[in-house]
Structures are given as structure tokens and as C-alpha cells.
N, C-alpha and C positions, 0 to 999 in steps of 0.2 A: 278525252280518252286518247292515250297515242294507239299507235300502232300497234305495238307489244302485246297489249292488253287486249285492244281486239282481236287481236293472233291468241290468243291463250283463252278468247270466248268463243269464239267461232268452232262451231261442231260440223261442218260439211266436209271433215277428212275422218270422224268417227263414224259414218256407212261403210267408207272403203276400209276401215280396218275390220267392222261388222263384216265385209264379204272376205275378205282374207279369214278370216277363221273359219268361217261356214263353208267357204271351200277346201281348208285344208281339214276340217271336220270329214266331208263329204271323200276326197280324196283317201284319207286315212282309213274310215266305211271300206270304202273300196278295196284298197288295198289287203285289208281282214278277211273279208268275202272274197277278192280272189284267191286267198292261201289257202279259204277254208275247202272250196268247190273244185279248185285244182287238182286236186289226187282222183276225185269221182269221177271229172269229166275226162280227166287223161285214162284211168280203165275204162271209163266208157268206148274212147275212141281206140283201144287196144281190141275191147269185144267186137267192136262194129270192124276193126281188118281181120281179126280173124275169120268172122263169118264169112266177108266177104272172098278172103281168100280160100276159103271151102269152098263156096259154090263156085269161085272161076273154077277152082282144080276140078271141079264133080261137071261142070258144065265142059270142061276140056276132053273130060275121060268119059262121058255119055252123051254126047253131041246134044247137050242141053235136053236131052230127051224125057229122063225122071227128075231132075232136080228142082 
């Protein structure tokens, strides 16, 4: 057997292409879910300043008294 031939039998470089996929699979996942969840969570964090700046402004103009 030369060399060649065992270079062209040998499968311990076909895991690392098995993890190069599974991770750009995984990546890819990713990447979908964050496009998808990005609009919800960016009005989310739009409702949570407005609130918050209600109550500084109500906490400003009633010395935190009803708010």
C-alpha cells in the first residue's frame, strides 16, 4: 500500500468536516432566530423606556409620592 492510497483511506479528517457543517448548520439556526425575535425584542425594549420614563417624569412631579 503507498502512501496515496492510504491518504485516500483514512477517514479521521471526515469528523472535522462532520463538525464544520454541524456548526455552520447551527450558526445558520442562529442567525434565522435572531432576524426572527429581533423586531419583538427591540419593541419590547422601546415599551420598557417608555414606561420607565413615565414614572421617572411622575416620580419627578410627585416627589415619588402616588406613583
Amino acid at each position: 500500500m503507498t502512501n496515496f492510497s492510504a491518504f485516500l483511506k483514512d477517514e479521521s479528517g471526515a469528523v472535522t468536516v462532520d463538525w464544520v457543517v454541524l456548526t455552520a448548520a447551527v450558526v445558520g439556526l442562529g442567525l434565522l432566530i435572531f432576524n426572527w425575535v429581533r423586531p419583538a425584542v427591540s419593541n419590547l425594549a422601546e415599551a420598557i423606556s417608555t414606561e420607565l420614563a413615565d414614572a421617572q417624569a411622575c416620580m419627578e412631579q410627585n416627589n415619588a409620592a402616588t406613583c
